[in-house]
N, C-alpha and C positions, 0 to 999 in steps of 0.2 A: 133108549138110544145107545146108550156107554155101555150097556148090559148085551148090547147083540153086536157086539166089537169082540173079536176072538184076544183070548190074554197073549197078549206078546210077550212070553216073559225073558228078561234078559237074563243073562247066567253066561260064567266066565270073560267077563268084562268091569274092568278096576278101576279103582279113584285113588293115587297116591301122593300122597305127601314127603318130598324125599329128600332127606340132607344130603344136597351138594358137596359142602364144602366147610369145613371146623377149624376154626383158627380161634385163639386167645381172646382178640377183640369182636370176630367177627362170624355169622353162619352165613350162610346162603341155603335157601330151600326153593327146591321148584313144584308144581303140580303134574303128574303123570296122568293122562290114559294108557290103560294098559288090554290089551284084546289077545287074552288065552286062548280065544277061540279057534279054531281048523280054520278057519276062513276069514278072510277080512272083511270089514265094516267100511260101508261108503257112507258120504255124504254127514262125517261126525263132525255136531255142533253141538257144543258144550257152554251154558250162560254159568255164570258164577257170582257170588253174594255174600256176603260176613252182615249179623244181626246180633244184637244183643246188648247185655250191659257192661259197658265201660263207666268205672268210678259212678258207681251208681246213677249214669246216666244212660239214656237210650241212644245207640249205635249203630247205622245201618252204611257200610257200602257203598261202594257204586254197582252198577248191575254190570258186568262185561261179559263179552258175549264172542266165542271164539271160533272159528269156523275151523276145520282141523283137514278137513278133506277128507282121504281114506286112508284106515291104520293094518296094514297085514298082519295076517295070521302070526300069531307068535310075537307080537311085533306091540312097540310102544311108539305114544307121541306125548312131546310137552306140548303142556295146557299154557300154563302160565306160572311166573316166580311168585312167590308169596313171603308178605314181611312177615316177621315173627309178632311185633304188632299187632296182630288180628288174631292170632292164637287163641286168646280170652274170649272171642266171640263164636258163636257157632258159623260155620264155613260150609254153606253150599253149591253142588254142581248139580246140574241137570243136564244130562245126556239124551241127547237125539243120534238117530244115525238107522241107517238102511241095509237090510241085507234083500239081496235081491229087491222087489215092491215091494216089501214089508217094512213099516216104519216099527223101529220101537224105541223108547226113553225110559230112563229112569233117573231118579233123585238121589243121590248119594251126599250123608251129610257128616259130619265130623262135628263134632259135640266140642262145647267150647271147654277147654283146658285136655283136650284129648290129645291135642300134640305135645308129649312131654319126651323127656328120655326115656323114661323107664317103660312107655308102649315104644318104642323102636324096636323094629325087624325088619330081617333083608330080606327085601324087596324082588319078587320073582322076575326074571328078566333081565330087568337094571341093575341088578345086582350091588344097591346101594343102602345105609338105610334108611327107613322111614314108618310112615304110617299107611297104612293099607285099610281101604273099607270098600266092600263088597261081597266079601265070604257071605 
């Protein structure tokens, strides 16, 4: 049944992690989609999730669930802010969205201790920086 499903594969479309804003006492970070793509994406819904271990205990999230609309070609949208809090845990998105009748998704995830400084790079687009997965 899942084998006579043609592969939808997704390609040049981004999951970013991206410092807003650097002050003394304080960051601000938000979550990007970003769609490199010629063409725009209708109908992007994005759930999102943090799992793992905090102080040697087991940690999950709440599920959120973000309905984004359509992102044009060349063109970005915020997901959602993200604490730094959750950094230690591993941090997933699941993407949906349409081009034309075609549905396709995928899982982009961020490895917990992966948002640090020393992986920060600016950010295509948004020209800020952050953490980038999709390449």
């Amino acid at each position: 049944m899942k084998k006579d499903l043609p592969p939808n594969v997704v390609e040049d479309i981004y999951v970013a992690i991206v410092l807003e804003s650097d002050s003394p006492t304080n960051r601000n970070w938000n979550v990007y989609l970003i769609n490199q793509k010629e063409e725009p994406i209708k109908n992007v819904l994005i759930s999102s999730k943090g799992y793992g271990l905090k102080n040697e205990r087991e940690v999950k999230t709440s599920v959120l669930r973000h309905f984004i609309g359509d992102v044009g070609a060349k063109e970005f949208a915020q997901v959602e802010a993200i604490d730094e809090q959750v950094f230690g845990l591993t941090n997933e998105y699941l993407l949906s969205y349409y081009i034309g009748g075609t549905i396709y998704d995928k899982k982009f995830i961020f490895l917990p201790e992966s948002i640090v400084d020393t992986n920060l790079i600016r950010i295509p687009i948004i020209n800020k920086p952050g953490i980038l997965i999709g390449i």
